[in-house]
N, C-alpha and C positions, 0 to 999 in steps of 0.2 A: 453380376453384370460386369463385361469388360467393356474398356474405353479402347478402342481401335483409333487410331490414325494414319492418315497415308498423306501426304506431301511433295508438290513439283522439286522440291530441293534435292539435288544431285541428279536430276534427269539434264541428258543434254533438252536447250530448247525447242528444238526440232521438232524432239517427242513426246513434250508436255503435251498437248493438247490430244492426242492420240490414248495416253497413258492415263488423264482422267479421263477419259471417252470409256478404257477400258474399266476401271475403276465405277464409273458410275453405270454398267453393265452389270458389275457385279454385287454391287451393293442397293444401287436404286432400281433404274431404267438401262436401257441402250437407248443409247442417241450418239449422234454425228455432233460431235464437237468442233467449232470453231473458234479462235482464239480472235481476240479484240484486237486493232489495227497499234503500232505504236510502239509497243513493249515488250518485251518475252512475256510468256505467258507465266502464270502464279498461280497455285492453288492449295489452297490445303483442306484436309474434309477429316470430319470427326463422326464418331457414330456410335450409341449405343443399342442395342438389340432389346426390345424388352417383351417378347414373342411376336404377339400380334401386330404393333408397332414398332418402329425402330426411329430414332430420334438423331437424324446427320445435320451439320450443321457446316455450310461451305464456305468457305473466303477466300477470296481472290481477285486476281485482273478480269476487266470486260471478256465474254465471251458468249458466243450463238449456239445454240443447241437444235437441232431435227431429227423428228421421231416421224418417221414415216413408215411406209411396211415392211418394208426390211425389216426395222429394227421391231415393229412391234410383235414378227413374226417369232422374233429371238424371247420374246416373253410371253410362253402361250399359258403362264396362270396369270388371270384378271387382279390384277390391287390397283389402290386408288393412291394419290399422293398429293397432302398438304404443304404449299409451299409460303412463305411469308418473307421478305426479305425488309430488315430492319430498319437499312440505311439510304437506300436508293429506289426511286422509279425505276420499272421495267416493263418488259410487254411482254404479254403470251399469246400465242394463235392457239385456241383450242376450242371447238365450236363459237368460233369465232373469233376475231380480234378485242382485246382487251388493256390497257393501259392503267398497271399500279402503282398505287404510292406507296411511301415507307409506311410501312405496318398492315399492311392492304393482306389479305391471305386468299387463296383460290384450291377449289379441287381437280387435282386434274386426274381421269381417267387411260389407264395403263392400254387400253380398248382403242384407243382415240389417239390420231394422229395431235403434235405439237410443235409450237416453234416456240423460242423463249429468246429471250435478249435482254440481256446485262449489260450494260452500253457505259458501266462505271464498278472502278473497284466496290467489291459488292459482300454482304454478311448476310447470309441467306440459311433458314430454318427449313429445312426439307422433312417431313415426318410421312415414312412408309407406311399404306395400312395394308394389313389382308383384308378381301374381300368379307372372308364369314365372317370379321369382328364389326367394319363398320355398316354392314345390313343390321345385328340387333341394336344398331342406333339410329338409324335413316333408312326408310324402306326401299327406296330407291337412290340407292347413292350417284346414277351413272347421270341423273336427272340434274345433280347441284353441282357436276364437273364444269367446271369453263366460268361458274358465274361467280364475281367478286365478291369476296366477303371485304365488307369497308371498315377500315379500324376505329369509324365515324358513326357505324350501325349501331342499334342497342345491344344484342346480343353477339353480333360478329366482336362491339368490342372487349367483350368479357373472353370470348376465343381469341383474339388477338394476341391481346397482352399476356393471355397465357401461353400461347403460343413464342412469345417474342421473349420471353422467362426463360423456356426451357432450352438449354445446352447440355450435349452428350456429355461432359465433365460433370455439368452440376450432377444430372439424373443418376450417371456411375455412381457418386460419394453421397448421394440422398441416403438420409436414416430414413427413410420411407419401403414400404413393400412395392414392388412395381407395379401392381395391381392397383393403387390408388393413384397413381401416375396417370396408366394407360386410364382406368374406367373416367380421373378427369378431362382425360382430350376430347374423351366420348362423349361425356356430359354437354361440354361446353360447345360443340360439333353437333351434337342434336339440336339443343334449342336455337344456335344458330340457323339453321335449317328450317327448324320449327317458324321462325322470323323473316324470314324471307318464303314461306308458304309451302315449304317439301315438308313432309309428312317424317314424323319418326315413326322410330319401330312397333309396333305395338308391344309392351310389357311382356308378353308368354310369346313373340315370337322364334325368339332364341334363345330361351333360357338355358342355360348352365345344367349341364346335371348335377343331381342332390347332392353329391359327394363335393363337387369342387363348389357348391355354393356351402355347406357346412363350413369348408376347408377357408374358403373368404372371408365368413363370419368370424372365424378366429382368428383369422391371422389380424383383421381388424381391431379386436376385440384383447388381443393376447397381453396389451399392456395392464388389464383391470386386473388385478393379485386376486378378486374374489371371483373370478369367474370361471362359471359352470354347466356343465355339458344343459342341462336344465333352461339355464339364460340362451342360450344359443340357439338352441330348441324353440322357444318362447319367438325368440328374434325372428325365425322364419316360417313360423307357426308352423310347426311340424311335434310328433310326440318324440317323447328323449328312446323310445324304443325304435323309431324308426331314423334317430339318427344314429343311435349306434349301430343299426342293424347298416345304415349305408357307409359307414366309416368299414364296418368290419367286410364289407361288399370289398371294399380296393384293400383289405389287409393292412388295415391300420387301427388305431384306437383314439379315443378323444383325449386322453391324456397324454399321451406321446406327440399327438398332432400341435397340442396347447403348449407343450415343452420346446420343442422345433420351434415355432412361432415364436417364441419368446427368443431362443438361443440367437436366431436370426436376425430378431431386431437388434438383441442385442450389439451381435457384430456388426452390424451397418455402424452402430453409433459410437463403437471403439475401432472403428476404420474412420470416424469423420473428423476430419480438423473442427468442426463445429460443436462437438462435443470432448474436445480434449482438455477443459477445464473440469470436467466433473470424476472425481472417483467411480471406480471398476465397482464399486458396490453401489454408488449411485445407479450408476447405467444398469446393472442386473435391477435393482429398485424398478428402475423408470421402463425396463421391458419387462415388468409383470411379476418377476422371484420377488416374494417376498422374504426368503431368505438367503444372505449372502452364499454359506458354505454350499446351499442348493444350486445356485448361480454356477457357481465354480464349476462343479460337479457335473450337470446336463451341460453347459457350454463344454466341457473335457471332451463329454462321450461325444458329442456332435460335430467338433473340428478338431479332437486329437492334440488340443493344448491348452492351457488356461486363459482365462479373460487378459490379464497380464501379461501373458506372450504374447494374444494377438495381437495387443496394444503397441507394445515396443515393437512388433516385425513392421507396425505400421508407421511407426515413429522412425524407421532405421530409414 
């Protein structure tokens, strides 16, 4: 995962508000930017990619946005977009006129004209979806576009506050797989949904093919030093013949897949300032080797250096 950022600093101000217009074309939406009356304009936007979602996070001075068809014609794949903004009341026109508070979150449909107004220096979470991800979570997602999720709700507030958590900084230097990232915005976006009366997905609507749900299972699972193609198997009630039969489908193997997973968590957690207290043999411990010179060894062949180097290139 890389952390992107882009920034009004060094732009004449003229062409700020033009220049994130252009920027949030290519990252989020098109829309027609207008700058808030008073000030040069200010922006700065963060962002990280995590496939299906992408997790920006904007700060800056007041500003107007419109999405009309011009601009919607400029985005002819359908996604949907989670906004929440931490610090300040706002307003949206989108299937209607609507008025948020701090923590308040809305979905808005990429389909669907918008108007938005930030009328105060503002710290706003923007989270991009694709379409096919958040259908096997909400059947109709284009139905719960425009309506407020309240950070007051039962369920909106368990989305919320997650919501209001996550920054493309954090998410980049997470020891986490992104997979459990994205599948909790899902989680928490369903039942919200579910709570205000939209229907989620049904369970076998979208399932995953067998190979990338084995391949989940592990990467899950890859901390446990005893586990085995057998457990995993069991996990998605399937027989261990027909998982190896679907691992060796994409030209892989369950032991190479279980070794990755480990190597992987590994480096998140000798890239993180939050584990830089603990030893290079802990952390192979705590992603699953249970033996140190093993650690060393599959971390080598997988980034071509040892746990130790990666450590210090992170520390430089």
């Amino acid at each position: 995962m890389r952390l992107q950022t882009w920034t009004t600093e060094g732009v004449p101000a003229a062409e700020r508000p033009a220049r994130f217009a252009e920027v949030c074309a290519r990252t989020l939406l098109a829309q027609a930017v207008q700058a808030g009356a008073g000030r040069p304009f200010e922006a700065t936007l963060e962002q990280v990619d995590l496939g299906p979602i992408s997790i920006v996070n904007l700060r800056g001075s007041p500003w107007q946005a419109h999405r009309g068809l011009a601009q919607i014609a400029r985005d002819p794949q359908r996604s949907f977009h989670l906004l929440l903004c931490r610090n300040v009341p706002w307003r949206l026109v989108h299937r209607g006129e609507i008025r948020l508070a701090p923590g308040d979150a809305v979905l808005i449909d990429s389909f669907l004209a918008h108007d938005i107004e930030l009328g105060a220096s503002h710290d706003l979470v923007h989270i991009g979806i694709a379409e096919s991800w958040i259908r096997q979570w909400i059947a109709d997602p284009g139905a719960l576009a425009g309506r407020p999720l309240r950070a007051d709700d039962r369920w909106s507030r368990a989305l919320t506050s997650y919501l209001s958590a996550l920054s493309p900084g954090f998410v980049a230097r997470a020891p986490l797989p992104p997979k459990v990232i994205v599948d909790q915005v899902g989680v928490m976006l369903a039942l919200a949904a579910e709570d205000h009366g939209f229907a989620c997905a049904s369970p076998g609507a979208a399932q995953a093919p067998l190979e990338d749900r084995i391949v989940e299972c592990i990467v899950h699972r890859c901390n446990d030093p005893a586990l085995t193609a057998s457990a995993v198997a069991r996990a998605l009630d399937i027989s261990i013949r027909t998982l190896h039969r679907a691992l060796a489908s994409a030209g892989k193997t369950f032991g190479a897949t279980l070794v990755t997973a480990r190597a992987q968590t590994a480096l998140r957690m000798l890239e993180s300032s939050r584990f830089s207290r603990l030893t290079v043999a802990e952390i192979g411990r705590r992603a699953g080797f249970s033996d140190a010179s093993h650690f060393t060894r599959a971390f080598s062949r997988s980034y071509g250096r040892t746990p130790s180097m990666a450590r210090c290139a992170t520390a430089a």
